[in-house]
N, C-alpha and C positions, 0 to 999 in steps of 0.2 A: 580423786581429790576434787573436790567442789572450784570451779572454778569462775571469775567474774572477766566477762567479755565487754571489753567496752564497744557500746554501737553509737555512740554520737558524742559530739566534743573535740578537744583537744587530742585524747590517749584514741579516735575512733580506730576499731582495727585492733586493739594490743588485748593481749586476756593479762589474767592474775588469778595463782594459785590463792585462794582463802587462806589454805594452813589451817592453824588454828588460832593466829592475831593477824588482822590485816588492818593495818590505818590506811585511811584517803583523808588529803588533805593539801594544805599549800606549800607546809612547811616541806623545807627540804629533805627532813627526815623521814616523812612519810613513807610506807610502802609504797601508795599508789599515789604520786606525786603531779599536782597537775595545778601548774601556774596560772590560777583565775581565779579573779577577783570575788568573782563570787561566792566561793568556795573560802570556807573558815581555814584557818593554818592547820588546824586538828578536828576534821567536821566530822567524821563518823568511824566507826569502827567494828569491823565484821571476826566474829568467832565465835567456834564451835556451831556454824548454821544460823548465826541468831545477826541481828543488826541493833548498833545502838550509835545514836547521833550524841555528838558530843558538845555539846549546847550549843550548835553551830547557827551562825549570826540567821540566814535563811532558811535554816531546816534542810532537813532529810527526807526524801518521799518516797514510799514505795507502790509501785502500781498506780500513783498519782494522788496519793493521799500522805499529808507527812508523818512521820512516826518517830515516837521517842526507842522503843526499842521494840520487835519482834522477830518471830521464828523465822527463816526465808525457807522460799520452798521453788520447788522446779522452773524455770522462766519467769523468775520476778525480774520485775523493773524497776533499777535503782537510780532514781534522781539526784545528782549532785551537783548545786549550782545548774552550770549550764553543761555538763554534760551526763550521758543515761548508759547504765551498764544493765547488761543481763546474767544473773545468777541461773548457772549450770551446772547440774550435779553427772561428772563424769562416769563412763559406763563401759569405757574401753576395755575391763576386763571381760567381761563378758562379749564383748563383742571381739576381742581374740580370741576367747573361745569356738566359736562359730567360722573364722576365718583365721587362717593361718599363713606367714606369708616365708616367704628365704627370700637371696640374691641373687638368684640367677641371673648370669648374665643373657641377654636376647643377640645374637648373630646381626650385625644388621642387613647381612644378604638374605635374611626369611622375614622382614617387616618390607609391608606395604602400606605408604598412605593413603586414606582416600579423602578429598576435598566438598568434592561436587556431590549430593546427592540424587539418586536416581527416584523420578517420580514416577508410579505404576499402578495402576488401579486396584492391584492386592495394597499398599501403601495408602490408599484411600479408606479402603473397608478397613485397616487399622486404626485409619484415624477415627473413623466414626466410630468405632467401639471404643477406643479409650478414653474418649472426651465425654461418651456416657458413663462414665466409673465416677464415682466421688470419693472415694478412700483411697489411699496412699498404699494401705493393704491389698487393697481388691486390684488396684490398677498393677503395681508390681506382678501378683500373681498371674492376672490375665496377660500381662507384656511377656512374660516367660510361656507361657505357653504357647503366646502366636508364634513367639521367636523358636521355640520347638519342633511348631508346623513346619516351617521352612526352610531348618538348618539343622542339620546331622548332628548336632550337637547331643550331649550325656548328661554334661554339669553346668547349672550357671549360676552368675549371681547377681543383682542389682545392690552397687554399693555405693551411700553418700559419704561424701568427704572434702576435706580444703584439697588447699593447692599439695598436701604433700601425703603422699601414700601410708604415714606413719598414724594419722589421725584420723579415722572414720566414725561419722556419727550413727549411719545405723547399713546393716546388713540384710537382704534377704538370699536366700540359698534356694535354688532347684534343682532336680533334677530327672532324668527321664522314666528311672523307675520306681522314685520314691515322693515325689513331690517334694515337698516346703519342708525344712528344715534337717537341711541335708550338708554334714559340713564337708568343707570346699576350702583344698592348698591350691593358691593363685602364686605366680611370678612378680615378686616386690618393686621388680626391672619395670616389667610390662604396665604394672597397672601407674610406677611414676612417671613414663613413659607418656602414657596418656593423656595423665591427668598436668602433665609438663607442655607437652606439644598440642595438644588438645586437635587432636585426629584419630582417626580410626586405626587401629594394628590386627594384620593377620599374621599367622605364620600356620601355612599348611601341613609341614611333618617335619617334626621337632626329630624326627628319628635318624635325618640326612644330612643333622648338621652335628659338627663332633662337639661344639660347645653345650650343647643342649642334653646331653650324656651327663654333665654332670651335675645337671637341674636336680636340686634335693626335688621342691615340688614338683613335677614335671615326671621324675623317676616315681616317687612314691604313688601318684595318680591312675601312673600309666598315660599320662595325655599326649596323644601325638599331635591335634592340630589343636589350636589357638586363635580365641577370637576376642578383640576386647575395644569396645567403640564406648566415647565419652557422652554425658550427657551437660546437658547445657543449661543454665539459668539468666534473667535477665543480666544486661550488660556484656553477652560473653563471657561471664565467669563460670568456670569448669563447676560444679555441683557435682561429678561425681562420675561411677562409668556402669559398663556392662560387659559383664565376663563370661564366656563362654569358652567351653574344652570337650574333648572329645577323646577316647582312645581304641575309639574301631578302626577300621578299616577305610570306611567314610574318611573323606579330608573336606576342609574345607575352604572354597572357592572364592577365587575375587568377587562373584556376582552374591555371593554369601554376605563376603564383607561390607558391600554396596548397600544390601536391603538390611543390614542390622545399624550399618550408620544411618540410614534414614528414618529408620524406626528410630532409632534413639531420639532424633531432631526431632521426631512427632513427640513420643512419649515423654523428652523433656518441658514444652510448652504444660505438658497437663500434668505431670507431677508439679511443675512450679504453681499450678493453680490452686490444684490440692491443698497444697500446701498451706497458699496463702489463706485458702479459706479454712482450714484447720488450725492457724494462727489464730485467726478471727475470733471464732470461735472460741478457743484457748485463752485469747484476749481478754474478753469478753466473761468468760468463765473466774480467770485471776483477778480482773478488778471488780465481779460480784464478790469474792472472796478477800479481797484485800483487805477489808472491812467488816469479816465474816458474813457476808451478804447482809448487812442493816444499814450501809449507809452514813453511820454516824463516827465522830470522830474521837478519841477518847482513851486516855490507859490508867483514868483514877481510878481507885479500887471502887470506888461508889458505879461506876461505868463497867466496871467490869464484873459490878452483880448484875447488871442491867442487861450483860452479854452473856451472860450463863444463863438468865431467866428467857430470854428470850431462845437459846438454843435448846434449852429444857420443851421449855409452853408449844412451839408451833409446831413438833408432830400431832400434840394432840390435837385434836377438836374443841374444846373446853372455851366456852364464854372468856375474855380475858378484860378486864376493867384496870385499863392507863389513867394513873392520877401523877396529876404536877403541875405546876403553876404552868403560864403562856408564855411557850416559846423557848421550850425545855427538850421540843422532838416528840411528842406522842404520836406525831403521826408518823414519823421515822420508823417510830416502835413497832406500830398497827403494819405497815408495809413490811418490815421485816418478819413478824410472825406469818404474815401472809407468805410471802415470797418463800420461806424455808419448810412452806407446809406443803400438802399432799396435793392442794388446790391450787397452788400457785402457776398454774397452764390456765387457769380461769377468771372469771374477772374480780377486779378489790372496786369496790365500789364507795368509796368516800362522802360523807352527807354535811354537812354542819347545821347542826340543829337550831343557832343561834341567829342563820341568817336570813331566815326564812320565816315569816307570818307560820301559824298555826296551821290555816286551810291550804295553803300554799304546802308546808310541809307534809302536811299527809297526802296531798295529793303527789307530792315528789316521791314519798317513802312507799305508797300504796298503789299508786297511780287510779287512774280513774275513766271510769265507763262512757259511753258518747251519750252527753243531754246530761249528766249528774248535777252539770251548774252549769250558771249563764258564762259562755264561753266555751265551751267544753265539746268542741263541735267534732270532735274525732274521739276513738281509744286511744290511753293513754296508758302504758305499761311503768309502773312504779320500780324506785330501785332496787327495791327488795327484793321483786322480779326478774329486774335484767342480773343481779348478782347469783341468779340460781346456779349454785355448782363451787360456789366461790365465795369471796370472804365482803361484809358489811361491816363499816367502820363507822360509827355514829358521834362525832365530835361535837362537844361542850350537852351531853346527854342528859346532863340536869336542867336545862333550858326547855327540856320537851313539857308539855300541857296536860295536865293530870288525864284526860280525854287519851292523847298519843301516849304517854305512861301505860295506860292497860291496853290500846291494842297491839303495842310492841311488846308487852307481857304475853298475851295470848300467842304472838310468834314464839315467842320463847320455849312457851308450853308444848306447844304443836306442831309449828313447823308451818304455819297456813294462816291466810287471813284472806278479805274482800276488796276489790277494789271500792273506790266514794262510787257509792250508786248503785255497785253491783249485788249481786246475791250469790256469782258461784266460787265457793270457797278455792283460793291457788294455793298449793303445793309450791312449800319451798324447800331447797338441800343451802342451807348456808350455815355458814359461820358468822356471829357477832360479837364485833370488837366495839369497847363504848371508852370514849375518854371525857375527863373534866376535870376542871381546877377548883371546883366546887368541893365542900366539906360535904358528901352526903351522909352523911351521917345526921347533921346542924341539919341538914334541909330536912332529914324525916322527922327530926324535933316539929320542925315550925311547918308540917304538912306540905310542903310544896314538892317532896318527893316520897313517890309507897316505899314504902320496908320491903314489899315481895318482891317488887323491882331488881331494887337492891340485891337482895340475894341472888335475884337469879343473876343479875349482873358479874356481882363479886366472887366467882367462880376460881377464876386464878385472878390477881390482881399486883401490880406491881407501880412503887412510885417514882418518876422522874427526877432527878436530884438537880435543884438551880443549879447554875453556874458556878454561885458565889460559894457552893458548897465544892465544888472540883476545878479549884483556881489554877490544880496543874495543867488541867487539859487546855486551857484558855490561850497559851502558847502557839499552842497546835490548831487550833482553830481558828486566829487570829492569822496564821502564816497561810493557811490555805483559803479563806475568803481573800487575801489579800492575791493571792497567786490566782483565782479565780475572777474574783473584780476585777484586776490588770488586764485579764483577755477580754472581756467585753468590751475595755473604754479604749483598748489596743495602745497600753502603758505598758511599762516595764520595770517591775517593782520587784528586787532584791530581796528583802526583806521587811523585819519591824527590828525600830532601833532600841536594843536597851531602856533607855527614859520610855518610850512608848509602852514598853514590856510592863513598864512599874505603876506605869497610870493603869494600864489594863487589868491586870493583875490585881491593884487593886480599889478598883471601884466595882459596886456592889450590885451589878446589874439587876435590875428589878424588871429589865424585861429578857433577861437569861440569852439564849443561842439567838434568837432573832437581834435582838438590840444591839451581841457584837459583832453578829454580819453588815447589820445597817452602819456602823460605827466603822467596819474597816470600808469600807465601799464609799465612805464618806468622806475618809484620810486617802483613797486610790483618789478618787476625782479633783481633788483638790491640792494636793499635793504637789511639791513642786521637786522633788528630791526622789533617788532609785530607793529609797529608806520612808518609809512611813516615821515621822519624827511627832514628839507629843504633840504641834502647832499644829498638826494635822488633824487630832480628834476633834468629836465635838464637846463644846466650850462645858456641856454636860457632864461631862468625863474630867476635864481639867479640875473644873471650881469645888469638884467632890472631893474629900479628906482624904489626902494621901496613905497611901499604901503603909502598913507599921513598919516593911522592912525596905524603905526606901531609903537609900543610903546618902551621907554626908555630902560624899563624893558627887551624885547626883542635883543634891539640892547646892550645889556650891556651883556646878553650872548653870542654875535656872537664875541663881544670882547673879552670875557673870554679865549674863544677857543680859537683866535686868539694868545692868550698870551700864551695858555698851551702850542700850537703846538710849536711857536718859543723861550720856554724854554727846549720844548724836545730835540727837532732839536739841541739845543746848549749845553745840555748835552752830548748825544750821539754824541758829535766830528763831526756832521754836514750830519750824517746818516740816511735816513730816515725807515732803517729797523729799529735802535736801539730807534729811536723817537717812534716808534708802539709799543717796548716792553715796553720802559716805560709808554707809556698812556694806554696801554691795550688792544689795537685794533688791526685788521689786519690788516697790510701795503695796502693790496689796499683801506681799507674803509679810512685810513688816508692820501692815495693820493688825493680821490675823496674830505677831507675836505679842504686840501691845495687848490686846483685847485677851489671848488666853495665861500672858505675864499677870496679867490686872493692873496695867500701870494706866488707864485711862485717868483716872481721878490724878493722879500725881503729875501726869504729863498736862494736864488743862493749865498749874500751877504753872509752866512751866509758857507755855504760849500766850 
């Protein structure tokens, strides 16, 4: 059963079964019920694997990006409000299959503890070998084996797990005639034992005690002696143990028990490293994926032909031609084809064609020879060049100079071209990505751009859809610049409020992604509230024709306001310091409502 472990918050510490409905929210009826404020009464809702937020006042994040609803998968990380759960898909069947456990009871005249650990120059040369492993695989296997050198043992095991012997997260098995995956019945007693008192347990021959006669595992084994030492993670918290048994003739020794507790204390420091850098890694790996590695944020269907064409386009090689107005993402697009392709260990190399003079540009794109022009006092390797191997993105491509038109034609053809000045032809291995918000089509009308160009360009080609065409994602994007703007200015911003929702939603952004990043980053700084409120956009956003499904209910509070201001205003003798005293607020945040109400004209009448 999938399960959700809370690591931060209020619940930190507690898990929850998924099932197959699981609500998180404020209300008390919730499954996973957790009193904060931040947190909607009914904020999301997990089943059959999947997450879907329930139009909760600050969103739902996964992996750090918010989402309306998708699939979860191994070690995701779910943001809610202010606390963070991780989705674990449980594996305990199988890992009883591997390890089997009874009750025996342990005698406590055959347990010894050990506290102290013995340091020994064989204890050294361990240490230097297991802190060169870097896998949690390799180091396990290699700590079984040392511990083999040393101690008469048969069978063993390295197994992680909490504080209780019933739940382990993973298993490995040795033994002396078979190696790795070798299954192993352990003492239920022994290993809670352990993992309880957090000390080392011997017990030499199980044979001379009569309790130990009736050990299911213990008989079925054959094991006469018994060895089982904890291993350790930051804090002192037990993380898990090491099982060893035996049923020759061999027993084994307190100075046994000594050099497998020491070894544990070694081998726990560098499984906890392992670890964390296989997290990292893992980390790393789930938030490229979060977003199916493009970066962008988005579950309109217009977005999510944009997310098939991109996981379609970037195995191949194929020229790909990004059209969409500015500030739509095409270079989101161009980084993502790159990043999911074969060349993605190599360099992307970004140009903007618009921002650079002609001779300036080609000497960027081509680089240039020493002496080719006045200044040119060294070699100079073009970007075409340093991206050999890897992918060339050329933004706003219809700005290029009928001149740079054909010699970027010629790359296309061949693969090769000259530096300014030079004569010997370079060899290039790339990929070319071209964007623009140009019609080229209108431009090969009115010559300012070739037709062969073109084609070779528009090889695969795909268009970026404005904003004002996927007003659903607008939400989602608006909650996550906001939660991003907040950490830079070192704010603490909730969410966006309803009325906020409605201005946003709908005004008609004519500068698409870019303009509603600048626009929440605008309401974070200015703002005087845990809620981005409409008096917080810019006045640009306000005085645009409201939204068609802007409801009664909302415009009947923009009029409320409107009433309180010009009864303040007319108390206080036509003052607008004294209007802020009586409404409560700070005279500038009561400017900012006059100015985006529009009651300046009516308030002059008034003073």
């Amino acid at each position: 059963m999938p399960m959700l472990v809370a690591i931060a918050g209020p619940l930190k510490g507690q898990s929850f079964e998924t099932g197959t409905d699981l609500v998180i929210g404020r209300d008390a009826g919730a499954n996973v019920h957790i009193g904060d404020i931040s947190v909607s009464r009914l904020h999301c809702r997990i089943a059959d694997g999947k997450i879907l937020d329930l139009d909760s006042l600050n969103g739902t994040f996964v992996n750090g990006f918010p989402v309306k609803e998708r699939e979860l998968h191994q070690d995701d990380r779910i943001d809610v409000g202010n606390s963070q759960f991780l989705y674990v898909l449980s594996d305990a069947k199988a890992l009883l299959e591997v390890l089997e456990l009874d009750d025996a009871d342990v005698p406590p005249s055959t347990i010894h503890f050990v506290k102290e650990n013995s340091v020994t120059s064989r204890l050294l040369e361990f240490s230097a070998e297991l802190h060169r492993i870097r896998t949690g695989k390799k180091l396990q296997q290699r700590l079984m084996e040392l511990l083999f050198d040393s101690i008469p043992a048969e069978r063993g095991a390295i197994v992680f797990a909490d504080r209780s012997a019933d739940n382990y997260s993973s298993v490995f098995t040795w033994s002396r005639s078979g190696g790795a995956q070798t299954k192993l019945r352990i003492s239920k007693t022994v290993a809670s034992l352990v993992l309880r008192e957090g000390e080392a347990i011997l017990c030499s021959d199980s044979t001379r005690e009569e309790k130990f006669r009736d050990a299911k595992s213990l008989m079925e084994s054959g094991a006469r002696s018994l060895l089982c030492a904890p291993l350790y993670s930051s804090g002192d918290k037990i993380q898990g143990f090491i099982y060893l048994d035996s049923a020759g003739k061999s027993t084994f020794t307190a100075a046994h028990l000594e050099l497998a507790a020491a070894l544990s204390g070694i081998a726990s420091v560098a499984f906890e490293n392992i670890a964390h850098l296989e997290w990292l890694a893992e980390d790393s790996k789930r938030l490229h994926c979060g977003t199916d590695g493009h970066g962008m944020i988005g579950e309109s269907l217009r977005m999510q032909e944009v997310f098939r064409f991109i996981s379609k386009a970037a195995p191949a090689d194929s020229t790909v031609l990004i059209l969409g107005e500015s500030g739509t993402g095409k270079e989101l697009v161009a980084r993502a084809l790159h990043e999911k392709s074969a060349r993605s260990s190599k360099p992307f190399v970004a140009i903007n064609c618009a921002a650079l003079t002609e001779p300036l540009l080609e000497s960027e794109l081509f680089g240039h020879e020493r002496g080719a022009f006045t200044g040119a006092i060294a070699q100079k390797k073009g970007k075409l060049e340093v991206a050999d191997g890897g992918t060339v993105f050329l933004d706003e491509v219809a700005e290029l100079s009928p001149a740079l038109q054909a010699k970027l034609l010629r790359v296309l053809q061949e693969r090769q071209f000259e530096r300014v000045g030079g004569t010997r032809p370079i060899h290039v291995d790339l990929r070319l990505l071209a964007a623009t918000n140009r019609d080229l089509k209108e431009a090969i009308k009115d010559n300012s751009f070739r037709q062969d160009l073109y084609y070779r360009l528009n090889v695969l080609s795909v268009t970026m859809p404005p904003l004002r065409d996927r007003r659903t994602d607008i939400p989602l994007l608006a909650v996550y610049f906001a939660v991003r703007s907040a950490g830079r200015v070192k704010r603490h911003i909730a969410g966006v409020s309803p009325d906020a929702r409605e201005f946003l939603t709908g005004y008609e952004w004519p500068g698409n992604v870019r303009e509603l990043e600048n626009a929440i980053e605008h309401a974070v700084v200015l703002g005087n509230t845990e809620q981005i409120l409409p008096e917080d956009l810019p006045e640009s956003i306000l005085e645009s024709k409201p939204a068609a499904n802007l409801s009664g209910y909302h415009e009947g509070i923009r009029e409320t306001k409107k009433q309180l201001i010009l009864k303040a205003v007319e108390s206080s003798g036509g003052t607008l310091t004294g209007a802020a005293k009586i409404l409560g607020v700070h005279p500038n945040y009561l400017h900012r409502l006059i100015r985006n109400l529009g009651l300046r004209e009516l308030l002059k009448k008034l003073q």
